[in-house]
C-alpha positions in Angstrom: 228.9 55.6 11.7 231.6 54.5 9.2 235.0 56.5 10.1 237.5 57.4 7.9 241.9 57.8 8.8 243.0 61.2 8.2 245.8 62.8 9.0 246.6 65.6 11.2 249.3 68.3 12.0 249.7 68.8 15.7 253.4 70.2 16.7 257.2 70.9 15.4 259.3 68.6 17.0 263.6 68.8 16.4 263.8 66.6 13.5 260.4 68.5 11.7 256.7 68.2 11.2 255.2 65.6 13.7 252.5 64.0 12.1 249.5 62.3 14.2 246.3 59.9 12.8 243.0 60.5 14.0 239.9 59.2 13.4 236.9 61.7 12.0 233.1 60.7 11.3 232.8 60.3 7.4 229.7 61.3 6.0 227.0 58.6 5.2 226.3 58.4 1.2 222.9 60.0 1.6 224.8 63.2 3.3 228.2 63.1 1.5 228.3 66.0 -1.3 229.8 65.0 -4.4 233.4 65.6 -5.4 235.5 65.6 -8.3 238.6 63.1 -9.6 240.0 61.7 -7.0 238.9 64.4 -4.0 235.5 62.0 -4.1 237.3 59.2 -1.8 240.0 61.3 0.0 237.6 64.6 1.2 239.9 65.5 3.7 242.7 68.8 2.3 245.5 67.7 4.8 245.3 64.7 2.5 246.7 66.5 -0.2 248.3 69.0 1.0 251.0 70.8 3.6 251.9 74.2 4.2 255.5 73.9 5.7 256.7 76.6 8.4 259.1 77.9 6.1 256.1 78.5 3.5 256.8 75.7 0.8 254.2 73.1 0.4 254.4 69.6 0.4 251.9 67.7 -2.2 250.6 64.0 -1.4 249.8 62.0 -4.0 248.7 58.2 -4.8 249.5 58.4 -8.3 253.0 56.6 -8.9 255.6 57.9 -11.4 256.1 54.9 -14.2 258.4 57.2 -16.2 255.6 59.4 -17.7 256.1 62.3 -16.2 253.5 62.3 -13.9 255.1 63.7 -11.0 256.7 67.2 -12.4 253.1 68.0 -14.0 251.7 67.6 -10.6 253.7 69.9 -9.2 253.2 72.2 -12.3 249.9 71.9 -11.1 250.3 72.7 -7.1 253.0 75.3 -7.8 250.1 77.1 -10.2 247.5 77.0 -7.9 249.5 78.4 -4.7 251.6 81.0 -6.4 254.7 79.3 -5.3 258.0 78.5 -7.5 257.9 74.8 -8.8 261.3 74.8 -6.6 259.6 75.1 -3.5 256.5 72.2 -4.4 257.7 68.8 -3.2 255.9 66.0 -3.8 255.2 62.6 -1.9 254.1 59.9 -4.1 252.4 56.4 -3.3 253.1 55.7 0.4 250.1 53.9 2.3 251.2 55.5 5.6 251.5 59.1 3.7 249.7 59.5 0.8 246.2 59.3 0.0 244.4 56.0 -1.7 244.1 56.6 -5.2 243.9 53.1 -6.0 246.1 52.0 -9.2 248.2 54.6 -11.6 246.4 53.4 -14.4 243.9 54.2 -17.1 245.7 57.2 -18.2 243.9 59.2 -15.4 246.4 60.6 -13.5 245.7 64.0 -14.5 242.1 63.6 -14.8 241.6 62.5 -11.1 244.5 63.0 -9.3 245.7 66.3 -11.0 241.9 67.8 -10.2 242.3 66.7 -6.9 245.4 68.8 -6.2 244.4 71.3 -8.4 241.1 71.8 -6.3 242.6 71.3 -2.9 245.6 73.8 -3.7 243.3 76.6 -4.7 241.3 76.2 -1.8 244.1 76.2 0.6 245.6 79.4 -1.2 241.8 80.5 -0.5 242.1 79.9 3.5 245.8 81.7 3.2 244.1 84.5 1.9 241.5 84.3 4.4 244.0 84.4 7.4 246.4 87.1 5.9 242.9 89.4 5.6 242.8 88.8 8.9 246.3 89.7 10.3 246.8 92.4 7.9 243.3 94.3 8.1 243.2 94.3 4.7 240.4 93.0 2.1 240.9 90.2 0.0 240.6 92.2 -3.1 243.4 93.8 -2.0 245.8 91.3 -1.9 247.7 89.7 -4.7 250.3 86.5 -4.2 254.0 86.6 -5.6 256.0 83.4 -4.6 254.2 82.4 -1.6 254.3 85.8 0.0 250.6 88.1 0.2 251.1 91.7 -0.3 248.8 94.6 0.4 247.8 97.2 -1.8 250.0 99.4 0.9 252.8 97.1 0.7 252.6 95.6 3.7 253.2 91.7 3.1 252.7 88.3 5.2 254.4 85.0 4.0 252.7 81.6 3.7 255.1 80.3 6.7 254.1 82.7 9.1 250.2 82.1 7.9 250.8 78.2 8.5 250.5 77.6 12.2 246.8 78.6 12.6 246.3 77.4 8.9 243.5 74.2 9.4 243.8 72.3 6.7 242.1 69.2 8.5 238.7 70.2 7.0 236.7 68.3 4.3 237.1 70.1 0.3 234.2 71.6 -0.8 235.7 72.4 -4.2 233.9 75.7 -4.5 236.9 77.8 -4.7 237.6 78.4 -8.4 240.8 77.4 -9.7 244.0 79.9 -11.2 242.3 81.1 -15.0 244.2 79.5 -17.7 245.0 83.2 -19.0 246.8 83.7 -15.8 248.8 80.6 -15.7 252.8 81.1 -15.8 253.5 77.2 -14.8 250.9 75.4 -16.2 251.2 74.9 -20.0 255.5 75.4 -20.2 257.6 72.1 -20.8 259.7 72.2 -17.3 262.1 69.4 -17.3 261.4 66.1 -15.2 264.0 66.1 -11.9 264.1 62.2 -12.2 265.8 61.9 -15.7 269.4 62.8 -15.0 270.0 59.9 -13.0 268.5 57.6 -15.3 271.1 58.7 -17.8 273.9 59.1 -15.8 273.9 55.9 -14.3 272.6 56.9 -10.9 270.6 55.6 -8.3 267.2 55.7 -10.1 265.0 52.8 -8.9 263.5 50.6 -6.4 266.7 48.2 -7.9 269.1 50.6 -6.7 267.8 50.7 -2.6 270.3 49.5 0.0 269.4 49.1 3.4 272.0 48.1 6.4 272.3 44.3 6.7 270.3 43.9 3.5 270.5 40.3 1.9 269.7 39.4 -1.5 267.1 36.7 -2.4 266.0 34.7 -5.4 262.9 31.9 -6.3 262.8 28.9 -7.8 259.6 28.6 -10.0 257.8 25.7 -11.4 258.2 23.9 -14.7 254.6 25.4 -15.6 251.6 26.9 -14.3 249.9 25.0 -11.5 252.6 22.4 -10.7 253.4 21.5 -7.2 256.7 20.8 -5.3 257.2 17.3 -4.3 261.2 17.4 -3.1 264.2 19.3 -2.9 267.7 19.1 -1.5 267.1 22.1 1.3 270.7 21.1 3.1 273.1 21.0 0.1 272.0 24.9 -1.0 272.2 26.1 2.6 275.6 24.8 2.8 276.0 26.9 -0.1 278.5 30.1 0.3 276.7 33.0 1.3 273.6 31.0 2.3 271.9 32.8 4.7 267.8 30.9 4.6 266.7 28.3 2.4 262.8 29.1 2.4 260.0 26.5 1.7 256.7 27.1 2.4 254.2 24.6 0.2 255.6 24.9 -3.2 256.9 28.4 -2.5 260.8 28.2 -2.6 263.1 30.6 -2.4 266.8 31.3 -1.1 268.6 34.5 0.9 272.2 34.8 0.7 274.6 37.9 1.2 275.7 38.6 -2.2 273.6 38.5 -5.2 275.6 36.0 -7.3 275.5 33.5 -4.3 271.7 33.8 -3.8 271.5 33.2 -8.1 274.1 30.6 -8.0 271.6 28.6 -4.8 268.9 29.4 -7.1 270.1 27.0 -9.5 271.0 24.3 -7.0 267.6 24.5 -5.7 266.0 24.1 -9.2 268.2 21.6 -10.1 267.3 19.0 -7.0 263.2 20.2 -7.1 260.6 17.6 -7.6 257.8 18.8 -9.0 254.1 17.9 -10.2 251.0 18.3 -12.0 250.2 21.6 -13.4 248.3 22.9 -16.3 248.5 21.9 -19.6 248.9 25.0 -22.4 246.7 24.4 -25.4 248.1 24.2 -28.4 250.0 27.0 -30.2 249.1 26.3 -33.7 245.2 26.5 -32.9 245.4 29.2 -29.8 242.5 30.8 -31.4 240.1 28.3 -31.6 240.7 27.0 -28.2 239.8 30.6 -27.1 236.9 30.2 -29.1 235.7 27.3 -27.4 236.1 28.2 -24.3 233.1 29.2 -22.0 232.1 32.7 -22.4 229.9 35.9 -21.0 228.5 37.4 -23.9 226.9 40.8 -23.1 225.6 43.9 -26.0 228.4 46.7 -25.6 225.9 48.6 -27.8 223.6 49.1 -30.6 221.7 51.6 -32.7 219.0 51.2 -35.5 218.0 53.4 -37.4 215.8 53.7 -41.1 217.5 53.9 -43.7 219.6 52.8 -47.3 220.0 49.9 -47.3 223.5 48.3 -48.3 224.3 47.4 -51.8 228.1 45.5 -51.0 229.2 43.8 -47.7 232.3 43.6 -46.4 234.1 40.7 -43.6 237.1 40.7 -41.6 238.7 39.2 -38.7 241.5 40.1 -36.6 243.9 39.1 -34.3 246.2 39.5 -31.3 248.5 36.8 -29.4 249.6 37.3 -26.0 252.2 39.7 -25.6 254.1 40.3 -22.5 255.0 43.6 -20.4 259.0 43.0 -21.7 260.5 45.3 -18.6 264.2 46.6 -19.7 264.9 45.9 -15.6 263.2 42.9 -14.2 261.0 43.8 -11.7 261.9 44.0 -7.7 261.2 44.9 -4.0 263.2 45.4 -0.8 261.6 44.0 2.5 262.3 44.8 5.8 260.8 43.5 8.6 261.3 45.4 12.1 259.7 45.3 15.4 256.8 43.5 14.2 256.0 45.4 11.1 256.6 45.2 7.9 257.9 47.8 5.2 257.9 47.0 1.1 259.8 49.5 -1.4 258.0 48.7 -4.7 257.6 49.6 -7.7 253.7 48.7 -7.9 251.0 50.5 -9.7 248.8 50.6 -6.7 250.7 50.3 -3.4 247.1 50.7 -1.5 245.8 47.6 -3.2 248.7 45.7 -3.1 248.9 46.1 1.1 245.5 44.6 1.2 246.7 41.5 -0.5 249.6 41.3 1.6 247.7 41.6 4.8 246.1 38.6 3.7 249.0 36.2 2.4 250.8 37.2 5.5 248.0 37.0 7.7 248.9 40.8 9.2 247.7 43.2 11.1 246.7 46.1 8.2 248.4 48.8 10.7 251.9 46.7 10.4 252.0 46.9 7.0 253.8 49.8 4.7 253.8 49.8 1.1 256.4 52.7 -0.3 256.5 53.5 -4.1 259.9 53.5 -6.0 260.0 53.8 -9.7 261.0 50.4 -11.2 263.0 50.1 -14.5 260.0 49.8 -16.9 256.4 49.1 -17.1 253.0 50.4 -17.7 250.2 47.9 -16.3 250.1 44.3 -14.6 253.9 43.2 -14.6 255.5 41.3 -12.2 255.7 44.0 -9.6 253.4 43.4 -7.2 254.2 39.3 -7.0 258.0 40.2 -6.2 256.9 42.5 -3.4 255.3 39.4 -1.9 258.4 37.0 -3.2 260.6 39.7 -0.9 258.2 39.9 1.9 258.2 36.5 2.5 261.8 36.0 2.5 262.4 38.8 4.9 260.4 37.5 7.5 261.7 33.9 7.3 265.3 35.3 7.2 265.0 37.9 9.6 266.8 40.1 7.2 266.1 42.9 4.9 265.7 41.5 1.5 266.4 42.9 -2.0 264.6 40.3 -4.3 264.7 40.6 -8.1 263.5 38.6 -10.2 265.9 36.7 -12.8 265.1 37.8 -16.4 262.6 34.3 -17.1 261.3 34.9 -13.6 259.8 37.9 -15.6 259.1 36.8 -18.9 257.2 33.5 -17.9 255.3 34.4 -15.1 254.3 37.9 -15.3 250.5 38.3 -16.3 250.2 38.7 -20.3 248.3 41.1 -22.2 245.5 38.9 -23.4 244.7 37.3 -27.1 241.9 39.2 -28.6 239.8 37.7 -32.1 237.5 40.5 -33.5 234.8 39.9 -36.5 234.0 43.0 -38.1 231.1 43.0 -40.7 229.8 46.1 -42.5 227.3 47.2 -45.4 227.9 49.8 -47.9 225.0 51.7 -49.5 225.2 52.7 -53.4 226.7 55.9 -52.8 229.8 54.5 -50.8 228.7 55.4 -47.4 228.6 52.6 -44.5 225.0 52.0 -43.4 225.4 48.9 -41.2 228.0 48.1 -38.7 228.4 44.7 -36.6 231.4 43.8 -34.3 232.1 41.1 -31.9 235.6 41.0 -29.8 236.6 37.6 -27.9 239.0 38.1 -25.3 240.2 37.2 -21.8 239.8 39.8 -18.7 242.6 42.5 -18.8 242.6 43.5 -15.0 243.7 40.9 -12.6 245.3 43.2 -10.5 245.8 42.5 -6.7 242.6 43.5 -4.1 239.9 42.8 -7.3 236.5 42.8 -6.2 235.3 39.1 -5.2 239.1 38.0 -5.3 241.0 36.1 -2.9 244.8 36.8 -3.6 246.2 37.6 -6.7 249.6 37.7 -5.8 251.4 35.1 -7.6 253.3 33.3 -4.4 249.6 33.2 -2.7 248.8 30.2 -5.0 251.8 28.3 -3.9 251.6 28.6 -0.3 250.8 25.5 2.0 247.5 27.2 2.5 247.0 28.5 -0.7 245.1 31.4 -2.3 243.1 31.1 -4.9 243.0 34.1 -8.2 240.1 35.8 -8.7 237.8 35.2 -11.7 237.8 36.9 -15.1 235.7 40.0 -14.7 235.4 43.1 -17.3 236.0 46.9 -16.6 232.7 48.4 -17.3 232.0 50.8 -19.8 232.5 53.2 -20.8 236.2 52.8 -20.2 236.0 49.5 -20.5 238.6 46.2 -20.6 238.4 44.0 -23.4 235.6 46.2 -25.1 237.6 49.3 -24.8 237.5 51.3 -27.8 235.0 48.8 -29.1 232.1 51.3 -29.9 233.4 53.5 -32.9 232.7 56.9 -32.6 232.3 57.3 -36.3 228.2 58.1 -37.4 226.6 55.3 -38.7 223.0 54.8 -39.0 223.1 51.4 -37.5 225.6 50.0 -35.2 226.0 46.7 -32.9 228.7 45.9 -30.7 229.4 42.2 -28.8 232.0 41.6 -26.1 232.7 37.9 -25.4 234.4 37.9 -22.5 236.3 34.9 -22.2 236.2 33.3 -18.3 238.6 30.5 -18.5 242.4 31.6 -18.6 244.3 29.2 -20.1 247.3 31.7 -19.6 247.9 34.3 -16.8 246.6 37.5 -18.1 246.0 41.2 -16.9 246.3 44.6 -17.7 248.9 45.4 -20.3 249.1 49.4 -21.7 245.9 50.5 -23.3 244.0 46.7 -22.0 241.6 45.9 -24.8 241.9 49.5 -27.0 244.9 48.5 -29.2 243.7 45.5 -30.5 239.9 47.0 -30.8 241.3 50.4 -32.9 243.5 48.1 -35.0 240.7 46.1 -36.3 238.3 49.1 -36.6 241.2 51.2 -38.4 242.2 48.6 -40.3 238.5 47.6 -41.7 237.4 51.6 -42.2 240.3 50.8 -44.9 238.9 47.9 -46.3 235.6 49.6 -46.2 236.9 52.7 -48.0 238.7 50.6 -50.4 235.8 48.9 -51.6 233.9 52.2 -51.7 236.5 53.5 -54.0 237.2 56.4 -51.1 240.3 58.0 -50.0 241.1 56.7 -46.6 241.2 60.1 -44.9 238.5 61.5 -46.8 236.4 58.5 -46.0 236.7 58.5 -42.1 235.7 62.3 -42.3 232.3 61.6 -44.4 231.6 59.2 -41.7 232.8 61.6 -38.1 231.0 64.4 -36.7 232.8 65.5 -33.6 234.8 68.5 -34.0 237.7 67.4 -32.1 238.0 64.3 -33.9 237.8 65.8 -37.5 240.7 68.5 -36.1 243.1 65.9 -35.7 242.6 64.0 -38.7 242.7 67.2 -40.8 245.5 68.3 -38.5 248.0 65.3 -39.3 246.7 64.7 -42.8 248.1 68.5 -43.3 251.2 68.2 -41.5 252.1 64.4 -43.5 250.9 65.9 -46.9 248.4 63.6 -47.4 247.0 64.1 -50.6 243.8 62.8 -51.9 244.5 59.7 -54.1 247.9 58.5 -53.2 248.7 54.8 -53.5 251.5 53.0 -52.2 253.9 51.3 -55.0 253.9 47.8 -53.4 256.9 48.4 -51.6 256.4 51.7 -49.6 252.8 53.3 -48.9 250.9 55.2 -46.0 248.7 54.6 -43.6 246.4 56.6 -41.4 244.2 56.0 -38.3 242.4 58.0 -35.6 241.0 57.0 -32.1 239.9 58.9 -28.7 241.4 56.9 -26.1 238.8 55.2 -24.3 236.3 57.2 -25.7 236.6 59.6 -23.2 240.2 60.9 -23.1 243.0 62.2 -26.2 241.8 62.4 -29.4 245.1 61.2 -31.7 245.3 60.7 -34.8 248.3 58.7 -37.0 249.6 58.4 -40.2 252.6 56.3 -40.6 255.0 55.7 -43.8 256.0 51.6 -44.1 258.3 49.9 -46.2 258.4 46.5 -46.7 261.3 44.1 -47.9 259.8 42.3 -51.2 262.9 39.5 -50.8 262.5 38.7 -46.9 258.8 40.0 -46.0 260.0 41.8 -43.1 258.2 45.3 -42.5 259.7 48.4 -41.4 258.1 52.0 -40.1 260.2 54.5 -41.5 258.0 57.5 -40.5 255.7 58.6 -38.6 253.2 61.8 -37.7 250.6 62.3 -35.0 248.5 64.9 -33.9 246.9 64.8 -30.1 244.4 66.8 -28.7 244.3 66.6 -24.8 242.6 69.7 -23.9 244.3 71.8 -21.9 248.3 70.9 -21.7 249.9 70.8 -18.2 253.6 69.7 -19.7 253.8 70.1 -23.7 257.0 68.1 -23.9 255.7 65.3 -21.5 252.9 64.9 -23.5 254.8 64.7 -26.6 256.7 62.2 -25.2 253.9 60.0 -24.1 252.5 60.1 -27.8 256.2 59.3 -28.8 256.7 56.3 -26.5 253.4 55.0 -27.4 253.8 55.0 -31.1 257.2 53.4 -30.8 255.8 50.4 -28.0 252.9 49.9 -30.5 255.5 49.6 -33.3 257.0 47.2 -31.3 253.7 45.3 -30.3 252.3 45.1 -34.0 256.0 44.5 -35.8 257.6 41.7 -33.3 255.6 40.2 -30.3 254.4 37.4 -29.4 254.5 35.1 -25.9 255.7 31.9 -27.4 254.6 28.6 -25.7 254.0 24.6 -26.2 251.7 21.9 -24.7 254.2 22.3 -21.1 254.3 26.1 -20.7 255.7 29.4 -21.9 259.0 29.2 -24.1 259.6 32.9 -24.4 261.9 33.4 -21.8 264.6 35.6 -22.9 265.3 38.2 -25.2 266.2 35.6 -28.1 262.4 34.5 -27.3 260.7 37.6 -27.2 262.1 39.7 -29.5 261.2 43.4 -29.5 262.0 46.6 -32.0 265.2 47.6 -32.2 267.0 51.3 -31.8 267.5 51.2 -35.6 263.8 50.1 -36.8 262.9 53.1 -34.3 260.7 55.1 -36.7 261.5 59.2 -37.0 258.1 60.4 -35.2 256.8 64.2 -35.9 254.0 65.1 -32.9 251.8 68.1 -32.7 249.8 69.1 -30.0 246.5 71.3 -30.1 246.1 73.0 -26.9 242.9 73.9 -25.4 243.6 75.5 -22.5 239.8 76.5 -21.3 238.7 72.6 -21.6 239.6 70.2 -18.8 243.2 67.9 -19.3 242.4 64.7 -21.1 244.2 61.4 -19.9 246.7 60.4 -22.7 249.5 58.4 -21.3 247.7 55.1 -23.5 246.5 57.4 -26.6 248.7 56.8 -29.4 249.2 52.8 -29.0 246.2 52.1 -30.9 246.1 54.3 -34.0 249.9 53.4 -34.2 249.2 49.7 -34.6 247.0 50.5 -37.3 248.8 53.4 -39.1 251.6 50.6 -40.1 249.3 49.1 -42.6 250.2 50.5 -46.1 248.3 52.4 -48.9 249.2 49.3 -51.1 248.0 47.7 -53.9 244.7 44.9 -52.9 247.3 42.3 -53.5 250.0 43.4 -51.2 247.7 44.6 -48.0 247.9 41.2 -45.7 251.9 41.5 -46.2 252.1 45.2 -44.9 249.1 44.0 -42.0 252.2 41.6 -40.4 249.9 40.6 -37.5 250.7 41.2 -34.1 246.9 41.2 -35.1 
């Protein structure tokens, strides 16, 4: 029988909680009961959960804070469900020896999954509190009511969680039966409670995995290839380690890297190493000026996302368009880093991955380690959401501490990060659609041609895809392009409108060779797949003569949807009619995150400069539904930061390359929106506190991208569409 490591309180020792690992039968899939979010692979409450002797709790989770606020509305969510003060909730977060395996932060699920987990476990354990206080004050559990972690009797007596914890077994499979806190009772849930990691951020304080000093730690750097693929023939090892500072030269294949004692000596090595490198081969980039037609020829899996027919009108006027995306990079603010230590035969990694879990597997592999000797340990990094170059540095760093014998800090340099992070893939959609006579669409066709979007490390059927893993002298290979099935889907995200039409037929082309190293980037295939759909209900209600709100609500049924376009069509003062004046107009779009999660919609008010071309936002509104709200003002700002990224995204950038590799390397190169083009963004929220929390940390990215195209005249929309598309 398969077993399954759990954890388990046995004893107070003088420095605190001792905590052992055991090993308990799991249930075979024929017996195991079904369990929501993320409680369906960690069944075990002491995997979420601890009541300390001093009656705080301590919450485990895998989810990772990326500077969304995920962390505060956890604990919003624990503190609720116990009765405790948010002040006495603390929370570990994405620690392989600690926390349980929730995969990658990702998706916009945290709350979904990992916030139903805690939210199930924590009501159940306030469930077994109650349980034992019936039991030691002879009272019924009617009886009893919870203020701050202490049970009271109806006689006053009173019991506090901290005596309760000591015969409190929490090592016990969830059954999630015990009802959660209603939302009319809820005192934590629902109120904007500051997040405890911003004031260092602004104050200059120690804030991120860049910030972590260890004793003895050395600083490392790499030297990287010309291009993809090519191989290290020579170097001048002795004059770098003669170098001041110096402390390893490492070589391992056509892995290279340096250790030195101060930062600016291990950068100033770098370039002495670079300089003397031989190197070889590697793979050609196509061509820039026909990117898209290389795409198109490459070898494909086409499969049907989707189709519906139906009798019918048929269509009286037919309308084509194609869109595009290039490949646009992460852009972190800080590059990304690790710190490795290795100590008595074991190896400990501070990083600021998405999925620590998954990343130990792929570095049990490249460094041919025991899984037990190997500790991954979250700590935020200084900007990203999706596949960036945090989980190759954590490899970069590992590697160089066990060579030197030295804890390593290891950041990358700023065109470590810019040419060899994985890319949010290039995208080409075809969109064709029939009108009938009376201006309503009666056929819709779309194809989208793209490159996978997840290439993150421990993929199924993968061998490493860790960056330094292909340049070892036993190398790993990367694991093929694959697609996230739907209905979340990768590349077809957000693919299948959600609009009524009589007949519908969706095509993914997913796109197998990778002519460029690609994975997930913020929303994967959704904002490129709304901004072509927006953008061509527009040219659909322009030929139908339609106002382009009024059009996308003769064409949407669900309720939710239709509040949110009313919603921000209300709060913009949209009226019926409008049209831009060739210089300044508005746009609107609407889109439910994967299908499945926020409903958002957009409208955005663009001006564009006659003389140079250039586009500007100037405002913006949005309205997002995520049922019920833990946080109002993190969600807000996760709407915000969305709408000004995909500002970013559809105004300014592009990954710049030639025939012999990636030219954007810098900010000069790669070029992204400025504080003053930042637009002045209005958000609303409609709360529905009885319906479950809808992921939303990805919501707003698409609609933005599409909102920016003006109410202008026919002859002025392909200058206000400035493609980032």
């Amino acid at each position: 029988m398969p077993a399954t490591l759990t954890r388990r309180r046995f004893g107070q020792a003088a420095g605190g909680l001792v905590v052992a690992f055991s090993f308990s039968p799991r249930r075979t899939s024929a017996q195991a009961v079904s369990l929501p979010g993320s409680l369906a692979n960690n069944r075990m409450l002491d995997s979420w959960l601890r009541i300390e002797a001093d009656g705080s709790a301590t919450i485990f989770t895998g989810k990772v804070e990326l500077g969304q606020g995920i962390l505060i509305a956890l604990r919003q969510i624990a503190a609720e469900e116990l009765d405790l003060p948010l002040a006495r909730v603390a929370i570990v977060s994405g620690d392989t020896a600690r926390t349980p395996d929730e995969g990658h932060t990702s998706g916009s699920q945290s709350i979904e999954y990992g916030g139903t987990a805690i939210r199930l476990a924590c009501s159940e354990a306030r469930a077994l509190l109650l349980d034992q206080a019936t039991k030691k004050l002879g009272a019924s559990t009617d009886s009893l009511s919870v203020v701050d972690g202490v049970i009271v009797a109806s006689d006053g007596r009173k019991v506090g969680y901290g005596e309760l914890s000591a015969a409190l077994d929490l090592h016990r499979e969830a059954t999630a039966k015990v009802a959660p806190k209603p939302p009319a009772r809820h005192a934590i849930v629902g109120r904007s409670i500051p997040r405890h990691d911003i004031p260092a951020k602004v104050t200059g304080g120690a804030a991120y995995v860049q910030d972590i000093r260890l004793p003895g730690m050395a600083h490392g750097r790499i030297v990287r290839p010309p291009r993809y693929g090519a191989r290290l023939e020579s170097v001048d090892e002795a004059a770098a380690r003669a170098m001041p500072g110096v402390v390893a030269v490492v070589r391992d294949g056509s892995f290279l890297g340096v250790v030195a004692e101060r930062e600016e000596q291990a950068i100033k090595a770098r370039t002495a190493l670079g300089g003397s490198a031989k190197w070889s081969g590697g793979t050609e980039m196509p061509d820039p000026n026909r990117l898209f037609d290389h795409l198109m020829a490459l070898p494909t899996q086409t499969t049907i996302v989707g189709e519906k027919q139906t009798a019918g009108p048929a269509g009286t006027k037919t309308v084509e368009a194609t869109y595009r995306r290039p490949f646009q990079a992460h852009a972190s603010i800080g590059p990304s880093c690790a710190v490795a230590e290795f100590k008595d035969g074991k190896l400990t990694v501070w990083t600021h991955s998405q999925g620590v879990f998954p990343l130990k597997r792929d570095l049990v592999k490249a460094l041919k380690m025991d899984a037990a000797a190997v500790r991954c340990i979250h700590a935020e990094g200084s900007g990203c959401y999706g596949h960036n170059g945090a989980d190759d540095v954590a490899l970069d760093a590992a590697l160089l501490a066990r060579a030197s014998g030295r804890p390593v800090r290891l950041q990358w340099m700023r065109d470590d990060e810019f040419a060899w992070e994985p890319y949010g893939s290039a995208m080409l959609a075809r969109a064709k659609a029939s009108l009938s006579a009376d201006g309503r669409i009666v056929d819709w066709h779309y194809e989208v041609f793209s490159n996978t979007h997840s290439t993150r490390p421990n993929a199924p059927g993968t061998d490493n895809n860790l960056l330094a893993s292909w340049y070892l002298g036993e190398p790993s290979k990367p694991g093929p392009a694959t697609n996230i099935p739907q209905p979340a889907g990768g590349s077809d995200r957000n693919a299948v409108p959600l609009y009524d039409f009589p007949n519908w037929r969706i095509v993914n082309h997913l796109i197998t060779a990778m002519p460029v190293r690609v994975s997930a980037l913020r929303t994967l295939g959704a904002y490129a797949n709304v901004f072509a759909l927006e953008s061509f209900m527009d040219e659909l209600a322009a030929a139908a003569g339609t106002d382009p709100v009024a059009f996308r609500l003769a064409h949407m049924k669900d309720p939710r949807a239709r509040a949110v376009i009313e919603a921000v069509a209300k709060k913009a003062g949209w009226k019926d009619g409008d049209k831009g004046d060739g210089t300044r107009g508005r746009g609107v779009a609407f889109a439910k995150y994967k299908n499945l999660s926020v409903y958002v919609a957009v409208i955005a008010e663009v001006e564009v400069d006659r003389k140079s071309g250039s586009v500007g936002v100037r405002r913006a509104w949005a309205v997002a539904d995520a049922g019920q709200v833990i946080n109002p003002d993190g969600l807000i700002n996760q709407i915000e930061g969305g709408m000004i990224q995909s500002t970013s995204w559809t105004l300014h950038e592009a990954v710049r390359f030639d025939d012999k590799g990636i030219l954007s390397r810098d900010w000069a190169s790669y070029p992204i929106l400025t504080m003053p083009e930042v637009p002045s963004i209005q958000v609303e929220l409609i709360d529905r506190p009885n319906d479950k929390p809808l992921g939303s940390g990805e919501g707003s990215q698409g609609p933005m991208g599409r909102g920016h195209r003006q109410r202008l005249r026919a002859r002025d929309r392909q200058a206000a569409a400035r493609p980032a598309i």
